[in-house]
C-alpha positions as CSV (number, residue, x, y, z in Angstrom):
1,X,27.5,-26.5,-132.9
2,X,27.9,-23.3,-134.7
3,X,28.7,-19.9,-134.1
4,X,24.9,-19.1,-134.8
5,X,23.3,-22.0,-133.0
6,X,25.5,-21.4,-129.9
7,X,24.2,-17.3,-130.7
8,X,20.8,-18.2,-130.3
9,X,21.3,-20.9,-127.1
10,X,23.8,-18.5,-125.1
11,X,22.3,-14.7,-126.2
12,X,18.8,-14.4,-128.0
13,X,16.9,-17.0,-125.7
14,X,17.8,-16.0,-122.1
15,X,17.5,-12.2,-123.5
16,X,14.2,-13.0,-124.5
17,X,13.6,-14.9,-121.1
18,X,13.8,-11.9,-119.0
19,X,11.6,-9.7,-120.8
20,X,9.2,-12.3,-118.5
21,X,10.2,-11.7,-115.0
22,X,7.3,-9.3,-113.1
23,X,7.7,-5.9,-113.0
24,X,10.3,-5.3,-116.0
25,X,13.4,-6.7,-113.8
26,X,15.3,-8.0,-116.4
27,X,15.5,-5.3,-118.2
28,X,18.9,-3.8,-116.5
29,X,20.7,-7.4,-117.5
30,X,18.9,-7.4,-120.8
31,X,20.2,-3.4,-121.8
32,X,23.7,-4.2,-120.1
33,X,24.3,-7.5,-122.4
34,X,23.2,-6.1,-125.4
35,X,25.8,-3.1,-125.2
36,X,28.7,-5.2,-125.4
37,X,26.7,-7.7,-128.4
38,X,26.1,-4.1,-130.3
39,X,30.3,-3.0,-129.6
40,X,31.5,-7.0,-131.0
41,X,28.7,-6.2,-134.1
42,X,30.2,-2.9,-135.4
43,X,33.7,-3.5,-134.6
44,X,33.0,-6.7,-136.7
45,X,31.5,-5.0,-139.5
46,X,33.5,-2.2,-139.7
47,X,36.3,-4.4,-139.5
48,X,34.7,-6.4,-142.1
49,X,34.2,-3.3,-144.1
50,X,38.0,-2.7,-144.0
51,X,37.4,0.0,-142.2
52,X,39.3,0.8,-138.3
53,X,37.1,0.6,-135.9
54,X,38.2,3.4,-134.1
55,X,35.9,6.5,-131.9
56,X,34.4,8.1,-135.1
57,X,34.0,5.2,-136.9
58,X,32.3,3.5,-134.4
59,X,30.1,6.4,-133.1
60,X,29.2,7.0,-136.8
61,X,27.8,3.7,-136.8
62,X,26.2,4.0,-133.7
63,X,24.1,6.8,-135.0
64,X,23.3,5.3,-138.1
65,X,22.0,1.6,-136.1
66,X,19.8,3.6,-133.8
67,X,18.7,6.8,-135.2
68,X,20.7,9.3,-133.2
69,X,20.9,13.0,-134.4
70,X,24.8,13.3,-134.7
71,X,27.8,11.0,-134.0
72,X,28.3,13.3,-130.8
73,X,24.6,11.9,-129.5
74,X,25.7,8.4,-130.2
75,X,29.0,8.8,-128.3
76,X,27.0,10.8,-125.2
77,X,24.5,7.5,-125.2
78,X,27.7,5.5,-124.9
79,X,29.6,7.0,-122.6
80,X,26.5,7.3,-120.1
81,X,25.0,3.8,-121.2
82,X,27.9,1.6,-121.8
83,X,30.8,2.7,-119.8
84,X,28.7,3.8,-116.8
85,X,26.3,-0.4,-117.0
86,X,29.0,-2.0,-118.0
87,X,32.0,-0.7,-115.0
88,X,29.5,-0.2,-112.6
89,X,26.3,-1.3,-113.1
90,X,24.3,1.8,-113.5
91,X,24.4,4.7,-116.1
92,X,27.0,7.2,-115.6
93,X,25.7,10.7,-114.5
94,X,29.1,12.5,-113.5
95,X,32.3,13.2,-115.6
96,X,35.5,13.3,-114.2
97,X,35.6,16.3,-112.6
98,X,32.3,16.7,-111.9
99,X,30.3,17.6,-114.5
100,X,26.7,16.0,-114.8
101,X,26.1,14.0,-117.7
102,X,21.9,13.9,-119.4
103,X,19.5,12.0,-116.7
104,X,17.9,9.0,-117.9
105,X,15.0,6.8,-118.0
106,X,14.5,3.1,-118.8
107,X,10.6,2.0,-119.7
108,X,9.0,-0.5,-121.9
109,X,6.8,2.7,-122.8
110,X,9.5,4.8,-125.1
111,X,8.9,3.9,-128.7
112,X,12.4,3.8,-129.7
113,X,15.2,1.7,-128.3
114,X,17.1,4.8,-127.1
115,X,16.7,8.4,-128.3
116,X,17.1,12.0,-126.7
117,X,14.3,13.8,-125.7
118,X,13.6,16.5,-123.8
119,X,10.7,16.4,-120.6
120,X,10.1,19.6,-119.0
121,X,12.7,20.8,-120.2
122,X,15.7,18.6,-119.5
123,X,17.6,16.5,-122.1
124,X,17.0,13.0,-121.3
125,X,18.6,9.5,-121.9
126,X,15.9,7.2,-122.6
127,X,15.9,3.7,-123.1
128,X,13.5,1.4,-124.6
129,X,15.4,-2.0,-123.0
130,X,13.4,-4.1,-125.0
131,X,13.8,-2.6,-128.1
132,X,17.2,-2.2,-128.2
133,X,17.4,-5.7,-127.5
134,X,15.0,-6.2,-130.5
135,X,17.7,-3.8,-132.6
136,X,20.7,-5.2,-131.8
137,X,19.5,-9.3,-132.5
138,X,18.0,-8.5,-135.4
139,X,21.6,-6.3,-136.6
140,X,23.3,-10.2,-135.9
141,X,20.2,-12.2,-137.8
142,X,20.8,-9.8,-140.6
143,X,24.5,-10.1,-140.9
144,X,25.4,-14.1,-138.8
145,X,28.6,-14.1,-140.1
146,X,29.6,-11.0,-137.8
147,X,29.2,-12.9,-135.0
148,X,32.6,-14.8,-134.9
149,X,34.2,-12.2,-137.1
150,X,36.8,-11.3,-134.4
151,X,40.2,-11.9,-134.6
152,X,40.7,-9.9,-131.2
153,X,37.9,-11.8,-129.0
154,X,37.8,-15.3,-130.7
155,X,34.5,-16.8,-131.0
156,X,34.6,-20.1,-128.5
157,X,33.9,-23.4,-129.4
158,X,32.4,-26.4,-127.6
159,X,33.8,-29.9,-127.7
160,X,32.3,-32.5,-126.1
161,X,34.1,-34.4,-123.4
């Protein structure tokens, strides 16, 4: 199989599976997986651009996939969203040292996959889960060849036995 059949088996179907369970829980798993598909998709492209995927490249990027204001929102989503889900489970609320980070809400209700807004008066994470699913599969059915692109975290094939 290929890199975009195995894509489709191992990522888009079970993401799309738990938009189904009752109540919206799947949507933590769903959010969490598709951070690290969105950081292997612009490190591939940039990469593929010949650019270095470094911070401001990647942030840059960031912004322009989902809409953020600045590079600095796009970074702020991605500290709270991905380091805090993806090293603990939940978003991250507290810098080291203390400070609080924006609160945040996840509902199927928000109209885009993430954004910044502000409710009564506080600046606010919040997630759409299943549109920033929808975003970041349709970023790798728009450009399949990015999804084995990397030369640091090697695509895996199957053999059969």
């Amino acid at each position: 199989m290929n890199a975009i059949e195995l894509f489709e088996r191992w990522f888009i179907v079970p993401l799309r599976q738990l938009e189904h369970i009752p109540a919206g829980d799947g949507a933590i798993v769903a959010f969490a997986s598709c951070l690290y598909l969105y950081e292997r998709f612009a490190k591939s492209l940039l990469d593929y651009s010949g650019k270095k995927a470094d911070d401001a490249a990647f942030y840059a990027q960031l912004a322009s996939d989902f809409g953020f204001a600045s590079a600095a929102d796009a970074e702020l989503f991605w500290r709270i969203a991905r380091n805090g889900f993806l090293h603990q489970g939940m978003p991250l609320q507290a810098e080291r040292g203390g400070a609080a980070l924006p609160p945040w809400q996840m509902t199927g209700g928000f109209k885009n996959p993430v954004e910044f807004q502000d409710i009564g008066g506080t600046r606010v994470l919040c997630i759409q889960p299943w549109l920033f699913r929808d975003r970041v599969l349709h970023l790798f059915r728009d450009r399949p060849d990015l999804i084995a692109h990397s030369k640091s975290f090697p695509w895996v094939s199957i053999y059969a036995a």
